[in-house]
C-alpha positions as CSV (number, residue, x, y, z in Angstrom):
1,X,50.7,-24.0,-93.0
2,X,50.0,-23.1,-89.3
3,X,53.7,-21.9,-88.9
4,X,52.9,-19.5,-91.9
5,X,49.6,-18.6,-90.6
6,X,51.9,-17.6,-87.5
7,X,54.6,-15.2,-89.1
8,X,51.4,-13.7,-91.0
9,X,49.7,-12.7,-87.7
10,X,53.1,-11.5,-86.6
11,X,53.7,-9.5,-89.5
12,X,50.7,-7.1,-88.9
13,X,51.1,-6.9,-85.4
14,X,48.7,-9.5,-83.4
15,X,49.7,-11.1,-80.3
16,X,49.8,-14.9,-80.5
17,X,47.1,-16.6,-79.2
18,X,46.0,-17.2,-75.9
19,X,44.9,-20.9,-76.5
20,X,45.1,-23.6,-79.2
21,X,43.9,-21.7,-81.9
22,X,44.5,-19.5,-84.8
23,X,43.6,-15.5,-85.4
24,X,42.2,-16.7,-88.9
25,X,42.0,-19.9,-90.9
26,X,41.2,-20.3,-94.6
27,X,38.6,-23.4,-96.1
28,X,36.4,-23.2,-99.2
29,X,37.2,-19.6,-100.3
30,X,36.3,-18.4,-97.0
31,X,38.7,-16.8,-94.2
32,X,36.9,-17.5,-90.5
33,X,38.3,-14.9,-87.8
34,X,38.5,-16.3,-84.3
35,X,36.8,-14.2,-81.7
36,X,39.0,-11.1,-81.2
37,X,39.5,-9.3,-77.9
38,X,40.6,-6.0,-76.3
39,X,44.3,-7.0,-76.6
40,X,46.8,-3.9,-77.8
41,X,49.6,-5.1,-80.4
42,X,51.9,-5.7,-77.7
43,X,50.1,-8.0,-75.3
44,X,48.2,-5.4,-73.2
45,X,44.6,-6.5,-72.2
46,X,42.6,-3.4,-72.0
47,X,40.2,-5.0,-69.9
48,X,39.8,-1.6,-67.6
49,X,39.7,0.7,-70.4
50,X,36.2,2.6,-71.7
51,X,33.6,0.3,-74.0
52,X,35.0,2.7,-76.7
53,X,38.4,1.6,-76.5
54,X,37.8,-1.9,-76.1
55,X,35.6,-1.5,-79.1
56,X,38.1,0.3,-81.3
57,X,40.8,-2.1,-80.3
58,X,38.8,-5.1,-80.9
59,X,38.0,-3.7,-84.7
60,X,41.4,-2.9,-85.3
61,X,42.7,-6.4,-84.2
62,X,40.0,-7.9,-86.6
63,X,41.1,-5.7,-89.5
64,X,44.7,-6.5,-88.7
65,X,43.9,-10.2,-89.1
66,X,42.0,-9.9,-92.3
67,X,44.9,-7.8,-93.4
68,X,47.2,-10.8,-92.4
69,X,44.8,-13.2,-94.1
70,X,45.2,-10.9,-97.4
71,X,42.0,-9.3,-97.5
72,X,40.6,-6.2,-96.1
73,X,37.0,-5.2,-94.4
74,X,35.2,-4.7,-97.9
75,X,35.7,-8.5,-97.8
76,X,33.7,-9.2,-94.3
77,X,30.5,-11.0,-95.2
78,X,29.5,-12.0,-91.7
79,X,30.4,-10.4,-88.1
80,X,29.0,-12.0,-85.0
81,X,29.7,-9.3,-82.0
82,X,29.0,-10.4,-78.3
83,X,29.0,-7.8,-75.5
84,X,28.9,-8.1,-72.2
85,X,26.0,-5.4,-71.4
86,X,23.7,-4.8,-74.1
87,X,22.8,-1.0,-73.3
88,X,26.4,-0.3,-75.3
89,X,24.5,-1.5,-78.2
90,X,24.2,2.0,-79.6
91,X,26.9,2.7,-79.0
92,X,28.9,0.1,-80.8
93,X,26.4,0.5,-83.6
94,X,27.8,4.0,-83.8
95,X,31.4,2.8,-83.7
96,X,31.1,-0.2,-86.0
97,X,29.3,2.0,-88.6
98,X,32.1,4.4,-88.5
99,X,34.9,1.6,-88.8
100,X,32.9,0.1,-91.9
101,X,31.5,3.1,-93.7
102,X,29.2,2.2,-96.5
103,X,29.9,-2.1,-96.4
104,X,27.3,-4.0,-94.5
105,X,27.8,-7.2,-93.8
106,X,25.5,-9.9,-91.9
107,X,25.9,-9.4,-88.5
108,X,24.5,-10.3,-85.2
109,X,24.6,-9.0,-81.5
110,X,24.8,-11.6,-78.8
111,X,24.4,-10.5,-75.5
112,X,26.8,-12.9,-72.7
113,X,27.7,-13.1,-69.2
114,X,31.0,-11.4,-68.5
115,X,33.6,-11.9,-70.9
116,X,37.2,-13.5,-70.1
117,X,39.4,-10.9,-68.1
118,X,36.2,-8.7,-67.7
119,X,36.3,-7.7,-71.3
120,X,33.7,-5.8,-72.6
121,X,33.2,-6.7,-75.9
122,X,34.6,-9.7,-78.6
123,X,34.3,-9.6,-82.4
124,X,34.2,-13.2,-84.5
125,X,33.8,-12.9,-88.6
126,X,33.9,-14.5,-91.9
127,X,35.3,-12.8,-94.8
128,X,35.4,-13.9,-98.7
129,X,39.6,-15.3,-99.1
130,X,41.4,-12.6,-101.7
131,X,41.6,-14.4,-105.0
């Protein structure tokens, strides 16, 4: 399974993981997105780039992994978003909207310390598992 899991995430473009862990696993119907970061397709941390950028990025390596997964964003139930300085709150609200037009799922803002490499922002979810 995980070596499937692998050639899925490679198929729409994610980098491979930085640690012992995967972009998305599947249990009880459920697809569970591991925290997502400013990293391009190719590898490149954005880590000096704008809030927007990171932000963008970040979303579009979560929908890439739901896409790997075999769902899309109308399937996100839950998204857990941690930033680094909470006065981008608006923001992000602003962006995320955009990215998710009329679907609103749970979500929470946690403000943290600094994130790895001096990222900005990091984007975790839980999605209903295509049927």
């Amino acid at each position: 399974m995980a070596g499937d899991l692998q050639e899925q995430e490679k198929d729409v473009g994610l980098t491979p993981p930085g640690g012992h862990y995967s972009h998305f696993t599947e249990a009880g119907g459920l697809v569970f997105v591991s925290g997502q970061l400013p990293i391009a397709p190719g590898g490149k941390k954005l880590a000096d780039a704008s809030f927007d950028e990171q932000a963008l990025q970040v979303m579009d390596n979560v929908e890439r992994t739901l896409r790997a997964a075999g769902c899309g964003l109308d399937s996100l139930v839950q998204v857990r978003i941690y930033l680094d300085d909470i006065d981008n709150w608006p923001r992000l609200n602003t962006l995320y909207a955009n990215w998710l037009g009329e679907h609103k799922p749970a979500r929470a803002i946690v403000p943290t310390p600094p994130l790895h490499y001096g990222f900005k922002i990091e984007i975790e979810a839980v999605a209903r598992a295509s049927s």
